[in-house]
C-alpha positions in Angstrom: 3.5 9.6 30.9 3.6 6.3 30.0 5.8 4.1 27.9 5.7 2.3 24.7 6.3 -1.6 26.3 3.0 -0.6 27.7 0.6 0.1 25.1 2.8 -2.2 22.7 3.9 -5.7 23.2 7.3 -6.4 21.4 7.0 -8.7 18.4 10.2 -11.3 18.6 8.2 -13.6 16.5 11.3 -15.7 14.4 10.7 -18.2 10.8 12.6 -20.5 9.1 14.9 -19.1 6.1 14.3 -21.2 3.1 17.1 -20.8 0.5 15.1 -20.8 -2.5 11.9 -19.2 -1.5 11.9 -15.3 -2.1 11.2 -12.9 0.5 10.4 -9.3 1.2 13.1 -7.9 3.2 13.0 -4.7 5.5 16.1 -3.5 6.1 17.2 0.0 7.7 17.9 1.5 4.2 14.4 0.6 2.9 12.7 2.7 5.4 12.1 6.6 3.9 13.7 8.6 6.2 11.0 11.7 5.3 7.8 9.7 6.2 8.3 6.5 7.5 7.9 4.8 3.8 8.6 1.6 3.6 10.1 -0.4 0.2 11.0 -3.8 1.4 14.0 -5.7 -1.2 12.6 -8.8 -3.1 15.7 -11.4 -1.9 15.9 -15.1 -2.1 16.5 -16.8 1.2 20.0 -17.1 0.2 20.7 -13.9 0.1 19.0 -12.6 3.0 22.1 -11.6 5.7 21.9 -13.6 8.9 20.6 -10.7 11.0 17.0 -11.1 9.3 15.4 -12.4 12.3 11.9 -11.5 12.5 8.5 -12.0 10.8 6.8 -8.8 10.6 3.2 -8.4 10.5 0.7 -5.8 9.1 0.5 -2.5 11.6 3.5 -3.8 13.4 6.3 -0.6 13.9 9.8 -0.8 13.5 11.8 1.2 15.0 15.9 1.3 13.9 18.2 0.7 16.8 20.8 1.9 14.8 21.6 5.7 14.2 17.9 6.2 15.6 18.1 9.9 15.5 17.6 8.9 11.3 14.6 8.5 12.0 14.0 5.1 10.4 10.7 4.7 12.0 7.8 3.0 9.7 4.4 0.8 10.2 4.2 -2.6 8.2 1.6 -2.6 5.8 1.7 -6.1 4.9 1.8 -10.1 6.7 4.3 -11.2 4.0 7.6 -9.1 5.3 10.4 -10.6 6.9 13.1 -7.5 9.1 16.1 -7.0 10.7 17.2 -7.4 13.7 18.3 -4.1 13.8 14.8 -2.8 14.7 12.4 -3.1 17.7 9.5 -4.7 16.7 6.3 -3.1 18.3 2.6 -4.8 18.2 -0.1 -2.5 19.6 -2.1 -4.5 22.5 -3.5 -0.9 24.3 -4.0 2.5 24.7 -2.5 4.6 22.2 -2.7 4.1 18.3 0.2 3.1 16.0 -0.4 6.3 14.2 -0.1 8.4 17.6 2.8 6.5 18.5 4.9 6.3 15.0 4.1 10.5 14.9 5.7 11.2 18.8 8.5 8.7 17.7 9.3 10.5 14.5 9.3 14.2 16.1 12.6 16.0 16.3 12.8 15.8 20.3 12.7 11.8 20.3 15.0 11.2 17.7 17.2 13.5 20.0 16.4 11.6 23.1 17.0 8.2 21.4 20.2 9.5 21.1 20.7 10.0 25.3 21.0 5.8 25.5 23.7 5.0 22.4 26.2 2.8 22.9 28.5 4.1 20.6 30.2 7.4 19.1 30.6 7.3 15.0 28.2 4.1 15.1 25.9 5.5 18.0 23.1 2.1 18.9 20.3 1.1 21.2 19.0 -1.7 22.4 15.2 -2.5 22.7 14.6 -2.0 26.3 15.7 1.5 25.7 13.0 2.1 22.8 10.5 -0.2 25.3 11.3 2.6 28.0 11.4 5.8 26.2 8.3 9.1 27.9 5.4 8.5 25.7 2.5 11.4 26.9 -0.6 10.1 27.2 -3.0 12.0 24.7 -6.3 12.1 25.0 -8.1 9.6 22.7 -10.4 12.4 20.3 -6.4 13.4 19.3 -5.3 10.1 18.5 -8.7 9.7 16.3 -7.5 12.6 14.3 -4.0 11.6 13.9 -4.9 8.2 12.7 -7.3 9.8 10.2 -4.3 12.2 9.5 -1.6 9.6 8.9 -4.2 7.3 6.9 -5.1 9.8 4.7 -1.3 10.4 3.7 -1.1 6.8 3.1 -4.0 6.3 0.6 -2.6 10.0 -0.7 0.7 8.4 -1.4 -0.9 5.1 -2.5 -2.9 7.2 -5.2 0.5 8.6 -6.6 2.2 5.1 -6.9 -1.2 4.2 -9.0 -1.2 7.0 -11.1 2.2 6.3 -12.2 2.2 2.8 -12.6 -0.6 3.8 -15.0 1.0 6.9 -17.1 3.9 4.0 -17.2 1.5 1.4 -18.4 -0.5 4.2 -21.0 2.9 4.9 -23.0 3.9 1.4 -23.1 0.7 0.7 -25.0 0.8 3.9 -27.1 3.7 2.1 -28.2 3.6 -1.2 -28.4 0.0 -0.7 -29.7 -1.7 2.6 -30.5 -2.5 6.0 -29.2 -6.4 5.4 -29.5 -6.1 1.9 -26.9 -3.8 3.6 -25.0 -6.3 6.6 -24.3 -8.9 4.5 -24.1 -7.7 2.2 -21.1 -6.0 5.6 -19.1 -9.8 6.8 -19.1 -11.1 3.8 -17.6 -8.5 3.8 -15.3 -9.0 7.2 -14.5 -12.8 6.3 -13.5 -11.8 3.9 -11.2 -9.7 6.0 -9.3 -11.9 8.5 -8.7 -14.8 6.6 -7.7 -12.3 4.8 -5.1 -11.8 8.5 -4.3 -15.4 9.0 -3.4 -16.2 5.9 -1.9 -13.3 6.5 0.6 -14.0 10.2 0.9 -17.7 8.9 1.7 -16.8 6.7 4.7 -14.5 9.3 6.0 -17.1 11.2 6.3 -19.8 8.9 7.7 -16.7 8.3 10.3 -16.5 11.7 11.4 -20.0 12.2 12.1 -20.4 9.2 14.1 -17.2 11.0 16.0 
């Protein structure tokens, strides 16, 4: 067993709110509680609450402090968020992956266990030393390999969907703003595009695996 302050280094890292600037804001309520999704709000600095404390950073995880047994348990995907201080803020430094890690954190039997250290009853919190401390079993490293390719698979899969209908959104505006013949025209170039992302990430998966 190990624990996650050991293959993790918290990330406490602060910045200075700027009224006018805006931000991307993670807050409990923007994390998908199904898979960890993560839809930060677009806030100016004066509207950010005073419990946005952190500077996040691409592959940190956050893990809620409050209500943990939610499961509002995500990996950053970008440099440019800004969180709350209602989450421990992991950065990896070791021996397990953030994918092996965020997948044992988000099972059923931690979300449980979380709830062992609360602090309260209707409100039930914990505090980061209890995330820092929480049984993580060591698995062996060929696993980890195949979660990560697992959990980054869903992501691009996910990614894909959020493209497609951005562009069926984009298709009809031009169909009618324009005409049916541009608005055909550009979904099938479009369409190209995404499939030959498709097989030039479907290639190096592969090229991956066999050097595996």
């Amino acid at each position: 067993m190990g624990y996650p302050g050991e293959p993790f280094s918290q990330n406490k890292k602060g910045f200075q709110l700027i009224p006018d600037k805006i931000y991307q804001y993670v807050e409990i309520s923007c994390v998908r509680m199904s898979d960890g999704d993560i839809e930060p709000l677009k806030l100016y600095g004066s509207e950010i609450p005073p419990n946005a404390k952190i500077k996040l950073f691409k592959d940190d995880i956050i893990v809620s402090k409050v209500r943990p047994y939610r499961g509002a348990i995500g990996i950053i995907d970008s440099d440019d968020y800004v969180g709350s201080s209602a989450f421990t803020v992991l950065k990896y430094k070791g021996s397990i992956n953030k994918e092996a890690l965020i997948t044992i954190l988000r099972i059923k039997p931690y979300l449980q266990l979380s709830l062992k250290f609360n602090t309260g009853t209707s409100y039930p919190t914990i505090t980061d030393n209890d995330v820092l401390t929480l049984p993580i079993p060591l698995i062996p490293t060929g696993i980890q390999e195949e979660i990560k390719q697992k959990i980054s698979e869903m992501y691009r899969a996910k990614s894909a969907s959020k493209k497609l209908l951005d562009i069926a959104r984009r298709s009809v505006e031009l169909a009618i703003n324009r005409s049916e013949e541009e608005a055909v025209k550009w979904l099938t170039e479009e369409e190209r595009q995404i499939i030959e992302a498709s097989l030039v990430s479907k290639s190096s998966s592969r090229r991956r695996q066999a050097k595996g």
